[in-house]
C-alpha positions in Angstrom: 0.5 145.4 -221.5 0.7 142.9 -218.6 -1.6 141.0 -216.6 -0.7 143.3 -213.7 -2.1 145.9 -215.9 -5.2 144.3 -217.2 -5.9 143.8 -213.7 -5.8 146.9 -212.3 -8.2 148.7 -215.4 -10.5 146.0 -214.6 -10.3 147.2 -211.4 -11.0 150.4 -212.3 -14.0 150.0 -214.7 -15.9 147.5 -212.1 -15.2 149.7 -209.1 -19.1 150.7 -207.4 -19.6 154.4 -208.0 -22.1 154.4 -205.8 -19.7 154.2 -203.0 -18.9 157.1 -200.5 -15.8 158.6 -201.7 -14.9 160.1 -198.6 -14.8 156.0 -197.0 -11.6 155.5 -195.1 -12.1 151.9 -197.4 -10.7 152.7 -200.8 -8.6 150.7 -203.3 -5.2 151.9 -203.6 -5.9 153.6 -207.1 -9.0 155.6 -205.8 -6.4 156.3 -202.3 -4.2 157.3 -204.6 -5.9 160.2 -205.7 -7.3 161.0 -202.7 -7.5 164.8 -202.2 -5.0 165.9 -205.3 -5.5 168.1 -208.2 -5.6 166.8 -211.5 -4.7 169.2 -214.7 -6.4 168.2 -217.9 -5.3 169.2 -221.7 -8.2 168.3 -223.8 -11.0 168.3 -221.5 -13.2 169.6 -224.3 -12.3 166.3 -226.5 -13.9 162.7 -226.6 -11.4 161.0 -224.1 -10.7 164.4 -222.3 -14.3 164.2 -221.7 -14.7 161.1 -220.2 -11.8 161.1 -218.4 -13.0 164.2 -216.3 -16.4 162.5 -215.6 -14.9 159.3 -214.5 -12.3 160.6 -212.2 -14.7 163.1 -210.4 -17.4 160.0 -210.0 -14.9 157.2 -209.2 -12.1 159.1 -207.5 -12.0 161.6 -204.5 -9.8 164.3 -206.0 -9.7 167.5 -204.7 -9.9 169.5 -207.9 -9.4 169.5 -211.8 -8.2 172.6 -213.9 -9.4 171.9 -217.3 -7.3 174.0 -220.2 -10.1 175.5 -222.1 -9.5 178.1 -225.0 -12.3 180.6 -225.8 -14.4 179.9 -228.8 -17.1 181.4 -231.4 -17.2 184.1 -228.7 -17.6 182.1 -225.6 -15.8 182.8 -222.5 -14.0 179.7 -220.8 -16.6 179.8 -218.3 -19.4 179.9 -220.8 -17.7 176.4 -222.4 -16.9 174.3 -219.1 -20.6 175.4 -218.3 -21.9 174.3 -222.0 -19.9 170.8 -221.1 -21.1 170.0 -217.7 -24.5 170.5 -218.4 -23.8 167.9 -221.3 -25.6 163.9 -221.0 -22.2 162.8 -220.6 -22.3 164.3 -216.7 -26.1 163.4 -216.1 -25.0 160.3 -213.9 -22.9 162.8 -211.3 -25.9 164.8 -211.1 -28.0 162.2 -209.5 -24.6 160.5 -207.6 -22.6 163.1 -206.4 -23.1 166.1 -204.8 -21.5 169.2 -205.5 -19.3 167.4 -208.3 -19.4 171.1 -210.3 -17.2 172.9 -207.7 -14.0 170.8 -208.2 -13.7 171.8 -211.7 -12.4 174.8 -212.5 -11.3 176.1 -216.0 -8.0 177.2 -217.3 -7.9 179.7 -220.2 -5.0 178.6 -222.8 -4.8 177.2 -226.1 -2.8 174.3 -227.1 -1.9 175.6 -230.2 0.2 179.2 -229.1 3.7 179.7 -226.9 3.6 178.6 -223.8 0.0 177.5 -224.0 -1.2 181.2 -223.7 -1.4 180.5 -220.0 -1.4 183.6 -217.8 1.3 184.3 -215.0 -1.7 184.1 -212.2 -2.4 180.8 -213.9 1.1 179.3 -214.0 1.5 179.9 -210.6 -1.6 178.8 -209.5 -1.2 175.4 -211.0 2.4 175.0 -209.9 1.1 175.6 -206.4 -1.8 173.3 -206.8 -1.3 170.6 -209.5 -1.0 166.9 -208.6 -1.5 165.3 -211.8 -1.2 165.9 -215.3 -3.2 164.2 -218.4 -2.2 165.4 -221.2 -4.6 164.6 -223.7 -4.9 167.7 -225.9 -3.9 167.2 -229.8 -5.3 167.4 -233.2 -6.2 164.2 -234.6 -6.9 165.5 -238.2 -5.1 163.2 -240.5 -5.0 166.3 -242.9 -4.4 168.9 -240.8 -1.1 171.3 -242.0 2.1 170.4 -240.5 2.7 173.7 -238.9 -0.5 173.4 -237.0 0.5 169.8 -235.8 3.3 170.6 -234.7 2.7 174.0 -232.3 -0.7 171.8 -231.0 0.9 168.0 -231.1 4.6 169.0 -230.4 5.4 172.2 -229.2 2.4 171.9 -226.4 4.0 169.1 -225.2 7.4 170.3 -224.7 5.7 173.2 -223.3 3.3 171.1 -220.8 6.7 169.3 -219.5 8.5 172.5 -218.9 5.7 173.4 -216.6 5.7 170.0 -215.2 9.0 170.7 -213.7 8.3 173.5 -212.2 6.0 171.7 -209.9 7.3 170.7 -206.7 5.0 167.7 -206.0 4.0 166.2 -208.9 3.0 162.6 -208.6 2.5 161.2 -211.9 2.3 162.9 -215.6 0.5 160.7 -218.3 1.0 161.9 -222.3 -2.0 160.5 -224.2 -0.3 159.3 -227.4 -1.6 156.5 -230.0 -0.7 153.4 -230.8 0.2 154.2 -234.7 2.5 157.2 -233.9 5.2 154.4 -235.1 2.9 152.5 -237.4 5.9 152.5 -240.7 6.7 149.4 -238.2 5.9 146.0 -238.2 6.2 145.3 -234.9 5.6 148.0 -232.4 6.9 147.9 -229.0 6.6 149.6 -225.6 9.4 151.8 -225.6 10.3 155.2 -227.4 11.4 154.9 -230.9 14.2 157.7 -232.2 12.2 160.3 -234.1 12.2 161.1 -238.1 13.4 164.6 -236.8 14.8 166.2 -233.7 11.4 168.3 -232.2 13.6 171.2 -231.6 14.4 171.4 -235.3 10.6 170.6 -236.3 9.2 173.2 -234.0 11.7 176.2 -235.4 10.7 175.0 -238.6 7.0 175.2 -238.2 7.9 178.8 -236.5 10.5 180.2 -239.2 9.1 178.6 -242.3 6.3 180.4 -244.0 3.3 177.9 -245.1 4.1 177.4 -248.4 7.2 176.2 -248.1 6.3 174.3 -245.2 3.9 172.3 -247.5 6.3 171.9 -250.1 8.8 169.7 -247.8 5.8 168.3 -245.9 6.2 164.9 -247.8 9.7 164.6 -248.0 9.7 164.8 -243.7 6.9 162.7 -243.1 8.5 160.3 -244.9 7.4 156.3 -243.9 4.5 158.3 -242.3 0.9 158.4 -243.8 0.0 162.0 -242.4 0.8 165.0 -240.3 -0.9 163.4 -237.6 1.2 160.0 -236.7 4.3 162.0 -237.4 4.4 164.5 -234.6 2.8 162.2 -232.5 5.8 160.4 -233.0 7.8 163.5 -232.3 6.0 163.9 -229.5 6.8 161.0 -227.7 10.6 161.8 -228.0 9.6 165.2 -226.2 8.7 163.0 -223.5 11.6 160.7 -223.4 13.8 164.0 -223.0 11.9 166.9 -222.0 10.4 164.2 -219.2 13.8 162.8 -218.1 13.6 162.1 -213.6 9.6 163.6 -214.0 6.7 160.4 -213.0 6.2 160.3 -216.4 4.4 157.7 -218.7 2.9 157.3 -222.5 -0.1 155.9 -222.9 -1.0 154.7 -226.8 -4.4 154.2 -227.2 -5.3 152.4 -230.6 -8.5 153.2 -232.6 -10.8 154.3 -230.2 -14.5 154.0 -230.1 -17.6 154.7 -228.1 -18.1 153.5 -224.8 -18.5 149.9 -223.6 -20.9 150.6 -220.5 -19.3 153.7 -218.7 -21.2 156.1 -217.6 -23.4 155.2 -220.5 -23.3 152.6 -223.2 -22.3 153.7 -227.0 -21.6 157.2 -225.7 -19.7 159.4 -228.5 -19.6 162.8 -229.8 -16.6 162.7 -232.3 -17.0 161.8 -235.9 -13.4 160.9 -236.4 -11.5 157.0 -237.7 -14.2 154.0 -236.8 -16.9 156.3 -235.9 -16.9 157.8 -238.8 -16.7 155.3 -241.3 -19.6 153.5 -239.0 -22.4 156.9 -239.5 -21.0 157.1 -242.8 -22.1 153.5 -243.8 -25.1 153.9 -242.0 -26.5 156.6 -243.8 -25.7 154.8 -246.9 -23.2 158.2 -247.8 -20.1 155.9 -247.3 -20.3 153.3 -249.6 -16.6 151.7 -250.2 -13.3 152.4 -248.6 -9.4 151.4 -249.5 -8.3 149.1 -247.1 -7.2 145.6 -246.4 -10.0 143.4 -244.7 -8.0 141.0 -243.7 -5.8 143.6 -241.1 -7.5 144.1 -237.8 -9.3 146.7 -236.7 -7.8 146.9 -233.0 -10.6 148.8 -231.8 -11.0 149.6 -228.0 -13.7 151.0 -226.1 -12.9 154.8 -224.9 -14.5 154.0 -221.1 -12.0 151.1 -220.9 -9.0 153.6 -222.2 -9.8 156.1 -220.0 -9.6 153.8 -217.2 -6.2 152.3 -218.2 -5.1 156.2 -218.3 -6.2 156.1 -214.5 -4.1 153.3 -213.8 -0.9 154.2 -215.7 -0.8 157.6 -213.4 -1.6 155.2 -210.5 1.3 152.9 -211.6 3.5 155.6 -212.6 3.5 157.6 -209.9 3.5 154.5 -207.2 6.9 153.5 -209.3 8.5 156.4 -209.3 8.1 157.1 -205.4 10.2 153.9 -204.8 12.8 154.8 -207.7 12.9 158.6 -206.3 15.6 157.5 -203.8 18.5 155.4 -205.9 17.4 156.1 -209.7 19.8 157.5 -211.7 18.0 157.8 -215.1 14.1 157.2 -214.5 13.1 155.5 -218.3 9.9 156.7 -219.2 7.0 154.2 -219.3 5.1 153.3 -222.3 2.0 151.5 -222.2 0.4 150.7 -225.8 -3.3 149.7 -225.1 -4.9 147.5 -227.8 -7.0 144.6 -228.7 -5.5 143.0 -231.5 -3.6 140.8 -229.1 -6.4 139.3 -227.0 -9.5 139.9 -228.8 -8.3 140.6 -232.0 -11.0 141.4 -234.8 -10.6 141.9 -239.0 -12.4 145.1 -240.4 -14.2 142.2 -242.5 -16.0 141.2 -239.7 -16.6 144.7 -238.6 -17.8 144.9 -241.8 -20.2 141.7 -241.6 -21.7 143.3 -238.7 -21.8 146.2 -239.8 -24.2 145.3 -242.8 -26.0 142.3 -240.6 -27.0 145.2 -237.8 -27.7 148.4 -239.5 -30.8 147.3 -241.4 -32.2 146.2 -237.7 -32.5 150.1 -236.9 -32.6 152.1 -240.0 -32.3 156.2 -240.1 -35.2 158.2 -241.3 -31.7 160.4 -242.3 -31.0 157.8 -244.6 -29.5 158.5 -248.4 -29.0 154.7 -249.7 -29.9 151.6 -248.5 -26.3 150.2 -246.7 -24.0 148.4 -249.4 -20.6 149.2 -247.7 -17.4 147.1 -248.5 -13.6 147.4 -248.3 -11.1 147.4 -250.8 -7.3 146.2 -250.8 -6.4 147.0 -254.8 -5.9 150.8 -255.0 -7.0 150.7 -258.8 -10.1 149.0 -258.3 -10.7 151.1 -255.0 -10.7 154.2 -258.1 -13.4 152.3 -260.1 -15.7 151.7 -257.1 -15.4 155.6 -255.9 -16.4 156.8 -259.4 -19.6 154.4 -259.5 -20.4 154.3 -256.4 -19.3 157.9 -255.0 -19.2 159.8 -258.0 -21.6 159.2 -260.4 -24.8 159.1 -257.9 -23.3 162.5 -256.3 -23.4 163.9 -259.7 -26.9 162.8 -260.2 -28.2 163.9 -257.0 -27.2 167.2 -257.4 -28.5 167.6 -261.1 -31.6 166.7 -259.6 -31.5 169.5 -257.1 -30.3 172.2 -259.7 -33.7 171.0 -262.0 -35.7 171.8 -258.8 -33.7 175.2 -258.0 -32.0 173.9 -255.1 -28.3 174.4 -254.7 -25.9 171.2 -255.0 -24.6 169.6 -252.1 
């Protein structure tokens, strides 16, 4: 990313929220989005979260459709509701005044045809839509291919194809991540060819039959280490083509963590990559884990991503308004945003702080004192799992059967 860029997400995280949004004196991001809809995929999610809340306390947008599915027999409704009222949107309460009525929920699920949206829907946000962050996907390393693909792949080239139909779209930002091409040594800001064309994936994933489907899983991830990088990597070719003359961007995000200071500090609500291994070595349940220590652990805060993800539709769609009169082939954009660069940091050091800082505020949850430690030799890794994981796991829950409890 260049300094350009730096500078505007700086300007973005710093920028006084306690400002009247309806000032005639606004920076040319928060003009930007001055009175337009914004459509969010993955509202629900970590980054979809925090995204919503920033731009409703930091921009004056008109309105956001959020795509919600229904869940555990909630309505829609019943779920935007649940995640308003959530600590995450606590600051807005106190800031700004009737925040609630510019968001408004959108049923559809990520994971059928055409997102499940309705007619009345479609043509409400073709009439209405601005912008578009897509951020939904599943980030489950192990998740089945099929699945993967209709949320990660097919969703995508469904989201563009609604795109289009949008006569005034100003800017459409994919939320990829930084290892979607991670079988390379150097990764650069462009779109890479994909392992597989997503037309051919997608009729698989529909045609095939699980079984067989899991069968030929390894042989098409190939380089790639789970279902997850590979059709995020698909993805991103969706983009390239199904996105060809939209204001379009990617936006790879590396490993993600809780928040740096916005709207609160060490705000998180997903137990997935860093955060996980983090609670897990905290509650002394995680004790070793197969990795190099040298590598680096090219963590960012999620506050500072979702702020870049503010500026790339700002940059995007300012770009694109200059281009829309002599471009001929409008290349998409990729922006990969990452520390490792600038502030780069080795998992051993996370790991030094990790064990220096967690004694300082121990859990009463608790189940071992911390011990954590990474290791490179996949043999050895074996050894440490079976006296470390194994073994007390075993004896634990001999214990509990001798007191008549059932093992965990």
């Amino acid at each position: 990313m260049d300094d350009i860029v730096a500078d505007i997400i700086k300007e973005v995280s710093f920028v006084d929220t306690t400002v009247d949004l309806n000032e005639t004196d606004l920076t040319p991001i928060q003009e930007f989005y001055r009175g337009s809809s914004v459509f969010v995929t993955g509202g629900t999610g970590f980054l979809g979260q925090l995204l919503i809340e920033k731009l409703l306390r930091s921009t004056p947008v008109s309105k956001i459709f959020v795509l919600i599915r229904s869940k555990k027999g909630k309505t829609v409704e019943a779920r935007l509701a649940e995640l308003l009222d959530g600590s995450l949107f606590q600051r807005l309460q106190k800031q700004t005044p009737a925040w609630r009525d510019k968001v408004v929920p959108v049923a559809g699920d990520c994971s059928l045809p055409d997102l499940n949206l309705r007619d009345q829907d479609k043509k409400l946000l073709t009439a209405e839509v601005d912008i578009i962050f897509h951020v939904a996907a599943t980030v489950r390393f192990d998740e089945k291919l099929k699945m993967a693909t209709f949320i990660n792949v097919r969703a995508t080239r469904d989201m563009l194809r609604l795109a289009r139909q949008i006569p005034h779209l100003k800017s459409f930002v994919h939320v990829s991540t930084l290892y979607s091409n991670c079988n390379k040594d150097v990764v650069l800001e462009k779109v890479y060819p994909p392992a597989v064309s997503y037309e051919t994936l997608i009729q698989m994933a529909d045609g095939l039959d699980d079984k067989t489907l899991e069968k030929i899983t390894p042989s098409l991830l190939s380089q790639h280490p789970n279902t997850y990088v590979f059709t995020k990597q698909i993805a991103e070719a969706v983009v390239k083509e199904e996105g060809l003359g939209l204001p379009m961007a990617i936006h790879r995000p590396s490993v993600v963590t809780s928040t740096y200071r916005e709207p609160v500090r060490a705000w998180v609500d997903t137990m997935y990559g860093a955060t996980g291994i983090t609670v897990g070595a905290y509650l002394g349940v995680l004790r070793v884990l197969h990795c190099d220590s040298g590598n680096n652990a090219n963590l960012v805060p999620a506050d500072m991503c979702v702020n870049s993800m503010i500026a790339t539709a700002w940059e995007v769609g300012v770009d694109f308004e200059k281009a829309r009169e002599g471009y001929v082939k409008y290349d998409v954009p990729v922006y990969n945003f990452e520390s490792s660069n600038d502030q780069p940091i080795a998992w051993s050091e996370c790991n030094h702080l990790l064990v220096k800082y967690i004694p300082l505020t121990p859990s009463n949850k608790s189940m071992w004192y911390i011990c954590f430690s990474f290791v490179k030799f996949y043999p050895l890794y074996l050894v440490h799992v079976l006296l470390l994981h194994t073994v007390p796991g075993i004896i634990v829950d001999g214990l509990l059967l001798c007191t008549g409890k059932p093992p965990q």
